[in-house]
C-alpha positions in Angstrom: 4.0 -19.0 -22.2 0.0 -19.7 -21.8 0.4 -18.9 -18.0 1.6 -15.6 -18.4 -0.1 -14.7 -21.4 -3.1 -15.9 -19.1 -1.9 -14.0 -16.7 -1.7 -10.1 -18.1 -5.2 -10.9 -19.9 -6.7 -11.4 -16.7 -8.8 -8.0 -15.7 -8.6 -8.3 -12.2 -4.9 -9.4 -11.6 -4.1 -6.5 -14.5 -6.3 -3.6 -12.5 -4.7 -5.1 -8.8 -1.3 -5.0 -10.3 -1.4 -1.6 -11.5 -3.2 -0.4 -9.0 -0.1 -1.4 -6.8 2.6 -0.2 -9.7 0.5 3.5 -9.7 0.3 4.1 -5.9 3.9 3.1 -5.6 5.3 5.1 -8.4 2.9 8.0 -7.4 4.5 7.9 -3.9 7.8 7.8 -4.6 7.1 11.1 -7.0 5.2 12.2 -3.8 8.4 11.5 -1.6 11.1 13.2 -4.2 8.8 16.6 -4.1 8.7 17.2 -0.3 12.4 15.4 0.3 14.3 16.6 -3.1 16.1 13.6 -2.6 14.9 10.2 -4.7 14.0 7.4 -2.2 13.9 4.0 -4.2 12.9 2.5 -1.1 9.7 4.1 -1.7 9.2 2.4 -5.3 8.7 -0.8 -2.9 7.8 0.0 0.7 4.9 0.5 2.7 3.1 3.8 4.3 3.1 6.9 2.5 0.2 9.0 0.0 -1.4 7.5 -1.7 -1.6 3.7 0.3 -0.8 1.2 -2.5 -2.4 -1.8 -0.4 -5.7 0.2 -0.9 -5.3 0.8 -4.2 -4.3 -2.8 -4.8 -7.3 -3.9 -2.8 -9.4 -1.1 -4.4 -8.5 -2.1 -7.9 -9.4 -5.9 -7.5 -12.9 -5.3 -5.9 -14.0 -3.0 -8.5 -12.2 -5.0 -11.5 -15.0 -7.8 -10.0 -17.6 -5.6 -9.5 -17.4 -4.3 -13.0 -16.6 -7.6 -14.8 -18.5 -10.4 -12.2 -21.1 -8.2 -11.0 -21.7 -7.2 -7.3 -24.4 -9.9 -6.9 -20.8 -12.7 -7.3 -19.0 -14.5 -5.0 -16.1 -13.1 -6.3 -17.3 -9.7 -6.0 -18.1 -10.6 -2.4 -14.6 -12.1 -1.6 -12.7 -9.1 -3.3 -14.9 -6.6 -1.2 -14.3 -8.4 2.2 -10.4 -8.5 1.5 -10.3 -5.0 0.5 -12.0 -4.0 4.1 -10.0 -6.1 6.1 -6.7 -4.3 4.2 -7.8 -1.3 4.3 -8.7 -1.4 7.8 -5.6 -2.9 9.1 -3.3 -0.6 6.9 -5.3 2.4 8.7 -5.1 0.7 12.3 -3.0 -1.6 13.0 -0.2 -1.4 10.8 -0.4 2.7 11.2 -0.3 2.0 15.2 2.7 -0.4 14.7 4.5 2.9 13.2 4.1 5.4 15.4 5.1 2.7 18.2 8.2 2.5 16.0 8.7 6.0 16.3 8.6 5.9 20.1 11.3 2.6 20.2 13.6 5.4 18.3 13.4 7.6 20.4 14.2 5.5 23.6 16.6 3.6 21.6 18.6 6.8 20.6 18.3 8.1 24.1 19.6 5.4 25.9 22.6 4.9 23.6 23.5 8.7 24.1 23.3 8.2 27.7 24.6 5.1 27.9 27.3 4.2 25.1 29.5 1.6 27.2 25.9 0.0 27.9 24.3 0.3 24.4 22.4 -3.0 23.9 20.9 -1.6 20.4 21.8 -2.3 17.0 22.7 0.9 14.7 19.7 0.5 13.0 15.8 2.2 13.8 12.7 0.4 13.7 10.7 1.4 10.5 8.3 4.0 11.3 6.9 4.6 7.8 4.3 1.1 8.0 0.7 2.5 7.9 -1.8 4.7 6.6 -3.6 8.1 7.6 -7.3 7.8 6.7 -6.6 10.1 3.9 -3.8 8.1 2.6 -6.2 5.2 2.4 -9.4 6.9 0.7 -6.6 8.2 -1.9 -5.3 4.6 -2.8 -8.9 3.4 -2.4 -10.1 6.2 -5.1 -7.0 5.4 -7.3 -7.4 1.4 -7.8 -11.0 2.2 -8.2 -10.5 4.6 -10.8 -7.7 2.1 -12.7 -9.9 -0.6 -12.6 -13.2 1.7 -14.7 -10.5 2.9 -17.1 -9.0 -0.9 -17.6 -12.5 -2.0 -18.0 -13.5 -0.9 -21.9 -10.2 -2.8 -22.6 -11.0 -6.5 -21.3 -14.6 -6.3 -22.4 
């Protein structure tokens, strides 16, 4: 019981995890209003407004900041992760999607050209991995802004 009563006293984990929990749930509401249609994938996946990695990221760094100071190695080590996320939800990870996208597309061509030869599988590559910039600045914004409203609570 001391482990996860340790656990949800603990600032930083608290402002990541709801950081995460907010950006998710925001995106799924995000999702339903432009679709009409609930997506419960969306409570749990990746890409999408805002980017929940960021926020995740976001809200650790500045939970550190704000309780360790920004002169603290843990500070330091929160900030460096939250760049290297950040940067690798907006590049990499966005790249990897709209490659995705492109697989589709061949895949679905060459199995309506080609039935009797159709190598593929039924199902697509997922296309929805990464992050616009402006899905990233969102999240970023939103685990920053968790983390100074959490922060009167663990004083």
């Amino acid at each position: 019981m001391s482990f996860l009563y340790d656990l949800f006293h603990n600032y930083l984990f608290v402002s990541a995890g709801l950081g995460w929990l907010t950006a998710q749930i925001l995106k799924t509401i995000i999702d339903y209003h432009f679709t009409k249609e609930i997506t419960w994938e969306r409570l749990v996946g990746s890409g999408g407004m805002p980017s929940s990695h960021s926020a995740t990221v976001c809200g650790l760094a500045s939970a550190a900041a704000l309780k360790c100071g920004a002169a603290s190695y843990e500070f330091a080590i929160c900030a460096f992760l939250a760049i290297i996320v950040m940067y690798d939800a907006r590049g990499v990870r966005r790249e990897t999607g709209n490659q995705a996208v492109v697989l589709n597309k061949i895949m679905e061509y060459f199995s309506n050209e080609h039935p009797e030869q159709d190598p593929f599988n039924d199902e697509n590559l997922k296309e929805l991995i990464g992050h616009t910039p402006l899905q990233v600045l969102v999240g970023a914004i939103l685990g920053i802004l968790i983390a100074s409203l959490l922060f009167p609570l663990f004083r």
